[in-house]
C-alpha positions as CSV (number, residue, x, y, z in Angstrom):
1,X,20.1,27.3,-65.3
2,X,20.2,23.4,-64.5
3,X,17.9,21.0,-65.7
4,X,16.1,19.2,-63.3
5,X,18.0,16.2,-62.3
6,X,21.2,17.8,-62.7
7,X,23.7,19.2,-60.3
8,X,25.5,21.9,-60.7
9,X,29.4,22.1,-59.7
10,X,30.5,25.3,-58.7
11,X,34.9,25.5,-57.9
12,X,35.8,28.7,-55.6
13,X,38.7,29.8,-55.7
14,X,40.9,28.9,-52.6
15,X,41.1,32.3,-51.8
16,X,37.4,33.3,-51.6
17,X,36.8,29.9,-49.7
18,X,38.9,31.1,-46.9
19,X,37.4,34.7,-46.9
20,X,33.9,32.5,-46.6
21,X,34.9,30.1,-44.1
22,X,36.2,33.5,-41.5
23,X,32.8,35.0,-41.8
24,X,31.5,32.0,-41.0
25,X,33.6,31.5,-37.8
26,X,33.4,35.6,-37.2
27,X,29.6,35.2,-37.5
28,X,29.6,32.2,-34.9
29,X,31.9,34.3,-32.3
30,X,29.6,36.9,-32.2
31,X,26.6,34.4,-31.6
32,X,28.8,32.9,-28.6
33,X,28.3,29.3,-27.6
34,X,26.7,27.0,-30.2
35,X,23.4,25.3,-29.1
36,X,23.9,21.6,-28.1
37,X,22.4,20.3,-31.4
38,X,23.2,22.9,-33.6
39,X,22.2,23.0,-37.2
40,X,22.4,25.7,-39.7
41,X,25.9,25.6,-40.3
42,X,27.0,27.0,-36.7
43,X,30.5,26.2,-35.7
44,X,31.8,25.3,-32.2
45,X,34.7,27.7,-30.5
46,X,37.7,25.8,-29.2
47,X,37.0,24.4,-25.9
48,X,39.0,25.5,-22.9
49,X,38.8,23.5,-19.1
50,X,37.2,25.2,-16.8
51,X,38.8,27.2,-13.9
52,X,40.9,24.8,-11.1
53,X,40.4,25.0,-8.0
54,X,43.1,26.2,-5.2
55,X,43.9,23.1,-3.8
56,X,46.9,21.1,-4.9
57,X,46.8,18.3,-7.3
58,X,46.0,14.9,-5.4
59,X,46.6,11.6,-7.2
60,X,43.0,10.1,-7.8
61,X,43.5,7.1,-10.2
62,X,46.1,4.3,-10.7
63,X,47.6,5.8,-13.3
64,X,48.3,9.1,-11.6
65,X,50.2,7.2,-8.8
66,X,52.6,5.8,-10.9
67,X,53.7,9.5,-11.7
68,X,54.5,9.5,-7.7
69,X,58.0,9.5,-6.2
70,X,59.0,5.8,-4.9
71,X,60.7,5.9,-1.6
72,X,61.8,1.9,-1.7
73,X,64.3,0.6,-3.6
74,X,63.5,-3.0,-5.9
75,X,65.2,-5.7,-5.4
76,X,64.8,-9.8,-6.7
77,X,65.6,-13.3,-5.6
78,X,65.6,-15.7,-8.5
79,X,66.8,-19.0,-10.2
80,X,69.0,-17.2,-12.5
81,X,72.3,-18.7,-13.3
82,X,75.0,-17.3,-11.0
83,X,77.3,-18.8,-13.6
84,X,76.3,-16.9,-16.8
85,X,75.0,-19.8,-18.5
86,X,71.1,-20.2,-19.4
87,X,70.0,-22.9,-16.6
88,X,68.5,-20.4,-15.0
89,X,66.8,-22.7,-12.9
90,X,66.7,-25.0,-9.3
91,X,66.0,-28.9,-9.4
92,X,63.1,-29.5,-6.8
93,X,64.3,-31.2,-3.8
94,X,64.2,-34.5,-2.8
95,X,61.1,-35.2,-1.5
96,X,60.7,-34.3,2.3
97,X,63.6,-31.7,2.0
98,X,62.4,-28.0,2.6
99,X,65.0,-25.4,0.7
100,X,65.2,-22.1,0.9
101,X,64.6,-19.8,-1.9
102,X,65.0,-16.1,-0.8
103,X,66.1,-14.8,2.4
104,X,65.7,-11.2,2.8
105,X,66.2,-8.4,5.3
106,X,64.6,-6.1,6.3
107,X,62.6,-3.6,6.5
108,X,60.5,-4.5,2.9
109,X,57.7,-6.1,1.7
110,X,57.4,-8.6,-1.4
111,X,55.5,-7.3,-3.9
112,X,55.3,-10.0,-6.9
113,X,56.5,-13.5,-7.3
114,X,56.4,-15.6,-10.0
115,X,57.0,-19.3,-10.3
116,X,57.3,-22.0,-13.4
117,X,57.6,-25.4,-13.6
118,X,55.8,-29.2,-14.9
119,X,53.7,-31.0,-13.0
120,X,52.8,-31.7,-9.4
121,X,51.5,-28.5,-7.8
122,X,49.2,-30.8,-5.6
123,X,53.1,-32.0,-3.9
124,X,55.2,-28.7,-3.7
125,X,54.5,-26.4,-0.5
126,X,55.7,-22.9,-0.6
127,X,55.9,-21.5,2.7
128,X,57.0,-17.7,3.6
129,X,58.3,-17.3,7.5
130,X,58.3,-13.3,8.6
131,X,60.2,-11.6,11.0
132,X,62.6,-14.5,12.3
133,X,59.6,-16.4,13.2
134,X,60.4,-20.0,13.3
135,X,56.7,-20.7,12.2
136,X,55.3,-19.8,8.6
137,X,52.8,-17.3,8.4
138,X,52.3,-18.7,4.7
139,X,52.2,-22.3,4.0
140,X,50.3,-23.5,0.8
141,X,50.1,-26.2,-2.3
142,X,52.0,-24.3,-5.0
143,X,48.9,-24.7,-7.4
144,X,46.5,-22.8,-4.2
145,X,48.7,-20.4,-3.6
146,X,48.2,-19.2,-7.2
147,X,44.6,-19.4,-7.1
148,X,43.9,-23.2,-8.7
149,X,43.3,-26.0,-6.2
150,X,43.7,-29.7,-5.9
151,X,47.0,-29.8,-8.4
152,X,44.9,-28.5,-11.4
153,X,46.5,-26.5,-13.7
154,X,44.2,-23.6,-15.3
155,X,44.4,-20.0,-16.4
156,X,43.5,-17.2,-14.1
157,X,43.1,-13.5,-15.0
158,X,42.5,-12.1,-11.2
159,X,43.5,-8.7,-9.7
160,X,46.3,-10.2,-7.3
161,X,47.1,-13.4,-9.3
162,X,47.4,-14.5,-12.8
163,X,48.7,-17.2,-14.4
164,X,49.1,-17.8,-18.1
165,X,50.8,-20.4,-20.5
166,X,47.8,-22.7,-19.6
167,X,48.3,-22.0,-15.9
168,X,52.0,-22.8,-16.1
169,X,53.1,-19.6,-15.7
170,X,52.2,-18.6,-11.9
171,X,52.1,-14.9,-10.9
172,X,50.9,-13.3,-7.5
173,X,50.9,-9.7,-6.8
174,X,49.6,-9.5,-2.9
175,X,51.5,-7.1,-0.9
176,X,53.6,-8.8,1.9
177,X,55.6,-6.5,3.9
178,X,57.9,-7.4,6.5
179,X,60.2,-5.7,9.2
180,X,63.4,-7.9,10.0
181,X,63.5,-10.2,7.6
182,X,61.8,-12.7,4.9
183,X,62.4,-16.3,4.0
184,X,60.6,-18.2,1.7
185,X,61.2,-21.7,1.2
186,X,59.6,-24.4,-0.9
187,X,59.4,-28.1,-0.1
188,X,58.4,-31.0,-2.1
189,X,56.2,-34.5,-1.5
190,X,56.3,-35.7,-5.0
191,X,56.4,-39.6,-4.9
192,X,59.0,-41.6,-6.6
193,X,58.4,-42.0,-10.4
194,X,56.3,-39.1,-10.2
195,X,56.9,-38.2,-14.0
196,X,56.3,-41.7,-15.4
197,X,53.8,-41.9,-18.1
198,X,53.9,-38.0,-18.5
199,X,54.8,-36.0,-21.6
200,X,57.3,-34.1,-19.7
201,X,60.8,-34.1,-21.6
202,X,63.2,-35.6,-18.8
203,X,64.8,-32.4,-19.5
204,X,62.1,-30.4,-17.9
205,X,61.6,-32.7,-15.4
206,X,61.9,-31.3,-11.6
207,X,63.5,-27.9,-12.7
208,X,62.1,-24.8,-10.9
209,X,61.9,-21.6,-12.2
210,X,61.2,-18.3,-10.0
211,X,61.6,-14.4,-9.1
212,X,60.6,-13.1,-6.0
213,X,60.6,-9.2,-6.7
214,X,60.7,-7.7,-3.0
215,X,60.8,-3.4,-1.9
216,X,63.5,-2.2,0.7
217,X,62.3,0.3,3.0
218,X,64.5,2.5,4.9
219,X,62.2,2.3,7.9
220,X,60.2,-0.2,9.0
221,X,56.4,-0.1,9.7
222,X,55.4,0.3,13.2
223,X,51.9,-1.1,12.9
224,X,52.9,-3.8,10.2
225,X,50.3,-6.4,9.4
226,X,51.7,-9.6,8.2
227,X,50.3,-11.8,5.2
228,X,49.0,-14.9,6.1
229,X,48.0,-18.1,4.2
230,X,46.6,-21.2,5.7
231,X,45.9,-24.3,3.3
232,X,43.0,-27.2,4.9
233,X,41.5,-30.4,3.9
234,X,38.4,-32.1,4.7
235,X,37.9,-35.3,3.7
236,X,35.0,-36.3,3.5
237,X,32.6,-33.4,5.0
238,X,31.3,-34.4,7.8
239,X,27.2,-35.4,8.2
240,X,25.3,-32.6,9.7
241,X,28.3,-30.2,10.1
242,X,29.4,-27.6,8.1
243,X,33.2,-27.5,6.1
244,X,35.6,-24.9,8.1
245,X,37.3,-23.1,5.5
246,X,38.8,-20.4,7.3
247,X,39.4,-20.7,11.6
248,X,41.8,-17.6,12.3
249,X,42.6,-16.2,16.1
250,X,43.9,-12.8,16.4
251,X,43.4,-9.2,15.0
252,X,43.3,-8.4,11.4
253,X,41.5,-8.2,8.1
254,X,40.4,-11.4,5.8
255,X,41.1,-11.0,1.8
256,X,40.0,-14.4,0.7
257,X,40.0,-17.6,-0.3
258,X,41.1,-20.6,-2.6
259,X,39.0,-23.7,-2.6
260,X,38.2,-26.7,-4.4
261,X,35.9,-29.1,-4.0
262,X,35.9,-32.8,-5.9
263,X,32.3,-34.2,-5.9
264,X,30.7,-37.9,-4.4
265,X,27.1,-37.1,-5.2
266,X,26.0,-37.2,-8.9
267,X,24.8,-33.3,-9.8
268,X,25.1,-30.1,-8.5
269,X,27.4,-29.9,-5.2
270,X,26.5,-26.4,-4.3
271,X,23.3,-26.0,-2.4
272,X,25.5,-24.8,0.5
273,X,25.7,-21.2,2.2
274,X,29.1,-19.6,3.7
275,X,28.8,-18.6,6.8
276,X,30.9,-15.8,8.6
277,X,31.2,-15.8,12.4
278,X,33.4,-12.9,13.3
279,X,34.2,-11.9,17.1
280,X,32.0,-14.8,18.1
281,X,29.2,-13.3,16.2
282,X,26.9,-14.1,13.5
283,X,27.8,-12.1,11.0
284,X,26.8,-13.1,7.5
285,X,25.3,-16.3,5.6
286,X,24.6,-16.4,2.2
287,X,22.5,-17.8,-0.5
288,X,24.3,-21.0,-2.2
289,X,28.0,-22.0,-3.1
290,X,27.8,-20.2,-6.3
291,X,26.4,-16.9,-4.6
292,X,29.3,-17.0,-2.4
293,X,31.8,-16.8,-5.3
294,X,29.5,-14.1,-7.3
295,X,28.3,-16.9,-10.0
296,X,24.7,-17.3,-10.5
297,X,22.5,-20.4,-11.5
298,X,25.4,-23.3,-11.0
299,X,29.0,-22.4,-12.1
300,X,31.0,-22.8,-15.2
301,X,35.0,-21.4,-16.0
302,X,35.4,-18.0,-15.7
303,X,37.8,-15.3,-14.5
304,X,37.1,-12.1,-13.2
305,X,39.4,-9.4,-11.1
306,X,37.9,-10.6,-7.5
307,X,36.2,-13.9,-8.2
308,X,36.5,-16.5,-10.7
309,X,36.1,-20.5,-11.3
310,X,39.5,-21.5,-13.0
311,X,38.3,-25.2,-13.0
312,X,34.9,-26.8,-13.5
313,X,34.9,-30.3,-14.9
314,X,31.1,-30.7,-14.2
315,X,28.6,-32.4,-11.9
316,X,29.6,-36.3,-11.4
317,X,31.1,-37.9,-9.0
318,X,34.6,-37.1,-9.1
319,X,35.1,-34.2,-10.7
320,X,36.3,-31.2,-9.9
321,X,35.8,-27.6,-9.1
322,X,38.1,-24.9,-8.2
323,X,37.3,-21.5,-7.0
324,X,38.9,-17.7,-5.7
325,X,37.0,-15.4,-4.1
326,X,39.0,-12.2,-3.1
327,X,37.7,-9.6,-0.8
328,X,40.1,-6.2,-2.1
329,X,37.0,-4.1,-1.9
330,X,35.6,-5.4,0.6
331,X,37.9,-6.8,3.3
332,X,37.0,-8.6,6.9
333,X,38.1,-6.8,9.3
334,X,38.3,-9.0,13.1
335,X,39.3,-8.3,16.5
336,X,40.0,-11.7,18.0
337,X,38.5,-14.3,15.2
338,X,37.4,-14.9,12.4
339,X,35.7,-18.0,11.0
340,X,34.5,-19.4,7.4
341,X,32.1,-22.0,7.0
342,X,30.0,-23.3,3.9
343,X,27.1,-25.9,3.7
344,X,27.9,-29.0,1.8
345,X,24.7,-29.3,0.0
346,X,23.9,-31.4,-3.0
347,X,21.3,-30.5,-5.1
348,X,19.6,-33.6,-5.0
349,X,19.5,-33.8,-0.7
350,X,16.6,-32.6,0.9
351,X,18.7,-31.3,4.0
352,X,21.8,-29.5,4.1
353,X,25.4,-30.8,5.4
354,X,24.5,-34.2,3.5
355,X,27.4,-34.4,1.0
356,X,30.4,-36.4,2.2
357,X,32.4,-34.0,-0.8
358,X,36.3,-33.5,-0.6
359,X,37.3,-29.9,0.3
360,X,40.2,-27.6,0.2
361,X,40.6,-24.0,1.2
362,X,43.8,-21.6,1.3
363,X,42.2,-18.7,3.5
364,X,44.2,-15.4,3.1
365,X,44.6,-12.7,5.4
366,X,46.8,-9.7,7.3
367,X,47.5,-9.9,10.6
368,X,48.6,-8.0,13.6
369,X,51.9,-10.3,15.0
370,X,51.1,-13.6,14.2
371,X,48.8,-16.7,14.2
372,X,49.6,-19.4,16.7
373,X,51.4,-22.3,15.1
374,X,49.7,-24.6,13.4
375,X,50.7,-28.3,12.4
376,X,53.0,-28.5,9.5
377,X,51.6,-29.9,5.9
378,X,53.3,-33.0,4.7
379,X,51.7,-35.3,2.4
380,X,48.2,-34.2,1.5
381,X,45.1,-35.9,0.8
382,X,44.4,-34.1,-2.9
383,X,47.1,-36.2,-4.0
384,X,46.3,-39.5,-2.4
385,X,44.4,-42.2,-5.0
386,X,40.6,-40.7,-5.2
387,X,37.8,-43.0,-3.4
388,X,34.5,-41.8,-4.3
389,X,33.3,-44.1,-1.9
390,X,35.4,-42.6,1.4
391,X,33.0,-41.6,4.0
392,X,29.9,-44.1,3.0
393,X,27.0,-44.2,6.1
394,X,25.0,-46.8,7.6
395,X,22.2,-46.3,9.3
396,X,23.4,-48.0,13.2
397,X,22.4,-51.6,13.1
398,X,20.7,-51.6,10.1
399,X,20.1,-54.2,7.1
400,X,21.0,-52.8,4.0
401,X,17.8,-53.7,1.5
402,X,19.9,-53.8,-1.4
403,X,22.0,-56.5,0.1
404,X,19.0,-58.9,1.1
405,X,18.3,-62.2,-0.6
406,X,15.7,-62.1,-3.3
407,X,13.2,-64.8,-3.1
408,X,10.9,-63.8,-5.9
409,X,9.0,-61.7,-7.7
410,X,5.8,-60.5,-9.5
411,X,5.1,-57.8,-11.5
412,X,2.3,-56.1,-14.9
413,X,5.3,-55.5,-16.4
414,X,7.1,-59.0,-15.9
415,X,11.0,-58.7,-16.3
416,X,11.6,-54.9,-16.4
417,X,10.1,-54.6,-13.3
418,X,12.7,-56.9,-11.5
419,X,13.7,-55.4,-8.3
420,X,16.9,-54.0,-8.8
421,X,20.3,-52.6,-6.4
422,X,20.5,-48.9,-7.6
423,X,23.2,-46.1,-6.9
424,X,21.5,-43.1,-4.9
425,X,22.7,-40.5,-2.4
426,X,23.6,-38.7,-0.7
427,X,20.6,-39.7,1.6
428,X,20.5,-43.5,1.6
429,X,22.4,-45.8,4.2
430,X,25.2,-47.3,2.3
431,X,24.3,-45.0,-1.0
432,X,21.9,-48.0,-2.6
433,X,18.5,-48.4,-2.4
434,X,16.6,-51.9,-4.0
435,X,14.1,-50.4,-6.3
436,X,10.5,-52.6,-7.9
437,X,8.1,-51.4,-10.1
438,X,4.9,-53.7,-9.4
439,X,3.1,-52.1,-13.0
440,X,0.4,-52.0,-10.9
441,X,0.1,-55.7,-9.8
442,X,2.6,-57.4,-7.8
443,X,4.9,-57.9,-4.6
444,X,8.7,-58.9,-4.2
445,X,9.9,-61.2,-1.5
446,X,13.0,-60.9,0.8
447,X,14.7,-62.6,2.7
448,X,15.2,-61.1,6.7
449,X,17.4,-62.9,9.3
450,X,16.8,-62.5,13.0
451,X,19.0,-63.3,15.2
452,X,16.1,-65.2,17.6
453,X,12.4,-66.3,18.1
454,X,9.9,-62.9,19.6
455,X,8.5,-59.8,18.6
456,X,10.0,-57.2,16.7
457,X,9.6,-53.6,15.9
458,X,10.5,-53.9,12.4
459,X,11.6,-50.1,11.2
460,X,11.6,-50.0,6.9
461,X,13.1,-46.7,5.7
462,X,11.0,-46.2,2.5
463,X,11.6,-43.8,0.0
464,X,9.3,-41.3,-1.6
465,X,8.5,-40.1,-4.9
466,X,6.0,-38.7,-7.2
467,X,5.6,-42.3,-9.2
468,X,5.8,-44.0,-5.9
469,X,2.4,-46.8,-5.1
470,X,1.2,-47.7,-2.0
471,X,3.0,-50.8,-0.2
472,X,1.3,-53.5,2.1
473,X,4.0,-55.5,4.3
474,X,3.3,-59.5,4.8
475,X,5.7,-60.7,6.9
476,X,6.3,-65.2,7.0
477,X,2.3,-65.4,5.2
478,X,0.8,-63.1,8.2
479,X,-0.3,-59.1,7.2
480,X,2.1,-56.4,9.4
481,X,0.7,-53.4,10.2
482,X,-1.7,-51.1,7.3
483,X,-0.6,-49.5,4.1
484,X,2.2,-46.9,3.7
485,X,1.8,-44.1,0.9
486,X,5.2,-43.7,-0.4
487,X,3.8,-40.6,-3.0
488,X,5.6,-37.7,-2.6
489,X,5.1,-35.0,-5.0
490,X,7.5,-32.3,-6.9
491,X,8.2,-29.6,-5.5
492,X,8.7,-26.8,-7.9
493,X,12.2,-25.4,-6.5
494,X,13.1,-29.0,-6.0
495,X,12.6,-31.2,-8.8
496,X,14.3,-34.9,-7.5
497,X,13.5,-37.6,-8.7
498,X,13.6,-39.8,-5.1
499,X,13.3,-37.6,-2.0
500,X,15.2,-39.0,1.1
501,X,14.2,-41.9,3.0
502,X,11.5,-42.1,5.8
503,X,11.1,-44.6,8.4
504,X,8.1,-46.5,9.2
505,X,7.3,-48.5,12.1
506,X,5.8,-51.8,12.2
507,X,5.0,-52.9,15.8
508,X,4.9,-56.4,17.3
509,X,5.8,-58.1,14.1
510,X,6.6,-61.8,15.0
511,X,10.0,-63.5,13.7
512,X,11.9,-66.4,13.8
513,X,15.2,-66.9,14.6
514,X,17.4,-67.6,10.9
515,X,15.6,-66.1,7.5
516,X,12.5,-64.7,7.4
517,X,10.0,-63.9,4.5
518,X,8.9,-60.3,3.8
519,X,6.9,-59.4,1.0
520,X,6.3,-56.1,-0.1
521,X,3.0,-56.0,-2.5
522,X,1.7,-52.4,-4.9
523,X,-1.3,-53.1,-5.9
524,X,-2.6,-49.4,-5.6
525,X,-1.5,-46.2,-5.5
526,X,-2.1,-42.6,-4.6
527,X,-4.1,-41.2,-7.5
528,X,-1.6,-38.2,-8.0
529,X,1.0,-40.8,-8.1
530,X,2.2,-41.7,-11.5
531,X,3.1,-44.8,-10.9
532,X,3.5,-47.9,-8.9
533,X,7.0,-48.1,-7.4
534,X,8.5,-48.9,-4.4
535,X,12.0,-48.0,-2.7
536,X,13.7,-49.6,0.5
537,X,16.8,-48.2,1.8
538,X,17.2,-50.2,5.0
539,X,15.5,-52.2,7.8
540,X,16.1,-52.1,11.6
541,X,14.8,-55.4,13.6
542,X,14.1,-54.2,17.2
543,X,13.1,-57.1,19.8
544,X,11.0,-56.6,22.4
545,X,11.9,-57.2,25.7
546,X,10.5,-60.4,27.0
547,X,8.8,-61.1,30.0
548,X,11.5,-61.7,33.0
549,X,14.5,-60.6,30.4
550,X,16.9,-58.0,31.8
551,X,17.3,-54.5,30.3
């Protein structure tokens, strides 16, 4: 007997545990299979597979394939030393010399290459010809080519490229087979003094470090498909026209593409779609920049398999994003063309195709034969001196407002409401707009030359916003035209602050030859309007014809 509280310790003998423990399992044998959740003590039997089928083992996962026989044999091209000593290395050639780093025969296919060395990926251009074919099928930036654009160096953790060591270390693992032969060559733009200011030990300086790890074949493929790679810039997008990122002729299958982007618009650059066009048809558009490249909700750095952003230095002007999106799964296939296309969009535009952005793209892609030549790459434009002004509009014979004379001014809140040049695009004709804020009393006064005595059609592209007032126009003491709303509410997708200019038309306002005096009062306002702003972009002075004047 125990007391309560107590616990009594009984030791078996090793002996009589065993004899207890086989009744147990004999017990459970006879009951069969335990229940799923079984209590009570019931063991489980050892588990066996179930029958196999008939049919002969099939190789069903990566893993399995490796078990496989190989009918290739491996071979590599590389830097090593062919001395014995440990300069395994190349010095870059001099700039505008193309050398050769592997020439193989054939039949084969590359199957991984990997490249090292300091600085200047935006200058080096790797280029693979295939097939004695004077014209390379593959022609890139070093730094593209291995999935980071515009010279940036960056890590990447993707299924057919991956660089390491801070994206020094370059690895690509596309499959690039070939019949005859293989050449790959690298050239080099770097300018003079390239290194100066750097950190890169002299010692490091222009050495190049590779393997180019190749199969041999003992037949070759009759219905081969070469790799291709194509590198383009555009700078700056064109107004009202999409970016070509990809323009291929011929038969074959798309698997992707590079591209970077470096930003002249203040905020988010990627409002735009990709479009697909394949055959000559419509085939796909998507939903933003970002959608494209399987990010949601703007981007940041990230690195997945198929898709990643190995660069994002964020959303002013001048920075720069660099992106891969590769289609493995989910190849393009094409019969005779094939063409990539994306918006340039910036968040703060009302209309698409309104950015004036720099872009890059390396398209990727088999083919049957090859693509027609196209014009060599020499110097490129990523590593010219950035202009984040390249590309700046003008509205066609139109007077900037921010570049008018300011005769005076008036306004409730005295000196903070000084008109004022401010920076705005992507929208406004030579990116500035002049800005006043009235307070709620008060007018500004410009100065407007004409080139002669008559009427005008006096065009003003206003702005609009939601603390925009209502603006009466006195032109040389003498009222033109009625009052112009410029209120223009939020729009809950589309929170800007200034939506893009308007133009209004003032009819039959006289002038007089030299400087003229417009005022511009806000006095009132729309009464959704929060305040009592104004905003001129531009003004276009259109004379009418005069009686017994020629057209």
């Amino acid at each position: 007997m125990t007391k309560r509280g107590t616990i009594l310790l009984v030791v078996l003998p090793l002996a009589a545990a065993a004899l207890i423990f086989s009744a147990a399992a004999g017990r459970q044998a006879a009951r069969g299979q335990a229940p799923p959740f079984h209590t009570g003590g019931a063991l489980f039997p050892e588990p066996v597979p179930a029958p196999a089928p008939a049919a002969s083992v099939q190789a069903d996962n990566l893993m399995m394939l490796l078990a496989r026989p190989k009918n290739y044999s491996m071979g590599r091209a590389s830097s090593f030393a062919r001395n014995g000593l440990n300069l395994d290395t190349i010095p870059v050639p001099p700039d505008g010399v193309e050398v050769t780093l592997a020439d193989l025969k054939g039949p084969g296919a590359i199957n991984h290459i990997w490249m090292t060395y300091r600085g200047g990926s935006e200058h080096l251009i790797l280029r693979i010809y295939w097939d004695g074919n004077p014209h390379p099928a593959v022609e890139a930036p070093l730094g593209d080519f291995f999935g980071v654009a515009m010279g940036l160096q960056a890590p990447v953790s993707s299924l057919p490229v991956q660089c390491t060591s801070g994206g020094q270390s370059k690895n690509c693992w596309w499959h690039m087979p070939f019949n005859v032969s293989a050449r790959v060559t690298l050239a080099n733009h770097r300018p003079s003094g390239h290194f100066e200011g750097t950190t890169v030990p002299l010692r490091h300086q222009n050495r190049f470090y590779y393997h180019i790890d190749y199969q041999s074949y003992a037949r070759p493929d009759k219905d081969i498909r070469h790799f291709h790679a194509r590198f383009l810039e555009t700078d700056p997008a064109e107004r009202g026209r999409p970016v070509t990122l990809a323009d291929i002729e011929g038969e074959g299958h798309f698997v992707g593409i590079v591209m970077g982007n470096r930003s002249r618009t203040p905020g988010w650059f990627g409002e735009g779609d990709e479009i697909f066009t394949v055959d000559g048809v419509l085939s796909a558009v998507g939903t933003g920049t970002e959608d494209y490249f399987l990010d949601a909700w703007g981007l940041r750095v990230f690195n997945e398999p198929f898709f990643g952003c190995p660069a994002f230095e964020g959303r002013e002007v001048g920075h720069r994003t660099s992106l891969y999106r590769f289609h493995v799964n989910d190849p393009v296939p094409f019969r005779k063309s094939l063409k990539l296309e994306i918006e340039h969009w910036p968040w703060i535009s009302e209309f698409p195709n309104t950015g004036r952005d720099y872009f890059s793209s390396l398209a990727l892609w088999y083919q049957k034969g090859f693509h027609k030549p196209w014009p060599r790459l020499g110097r490129l434009i990523q590593s010219e001196p950035w202009d984040p002004a390249k590309g700046r509009w003008y509205v066609p014979g139109a007077v900037e407002a921010e570049d008018l004379g300011v005769l005076g001014f008036k306004s409730a809140r005295g000196e903070s409401g000084r008109p004022e040049r401010r920076l705005l695009m992507p929208n406004q004709s030579g990116d500035h707009m002049l800005h006043f804020d009235s307070g709620g009393s008060g007018e500004m006064t410009l100065a407007v030359p004409a080139e002669r005595d008559g009427l005008y059609d006096v065009k003003v592209h206003f702005l609009r916003a939601p603390d925009f007032g209502i603006v009466r126009l006195t032109v040389n003491g003498a009222p033109a035209g009625g009052p112009v709303d410029l209120f223009r509410a939020f729009v809950e997708m589309f929170p800007r602050e200034v939506w893009p200019p308007q133009e209004h038309v003032f009819e039959d306002v006289p002038l007089k030859a030299g400087l003229n005096t417009f005022a511009f009062s806000v006095d009132s306002k729309n009464p959704e309007s929060a305040g009592y702003k104004i905003g001129l972009d531009c003004l276009i002075l259109s004379p009418k014809r005069q009686e017994g004047e020629q057209p």
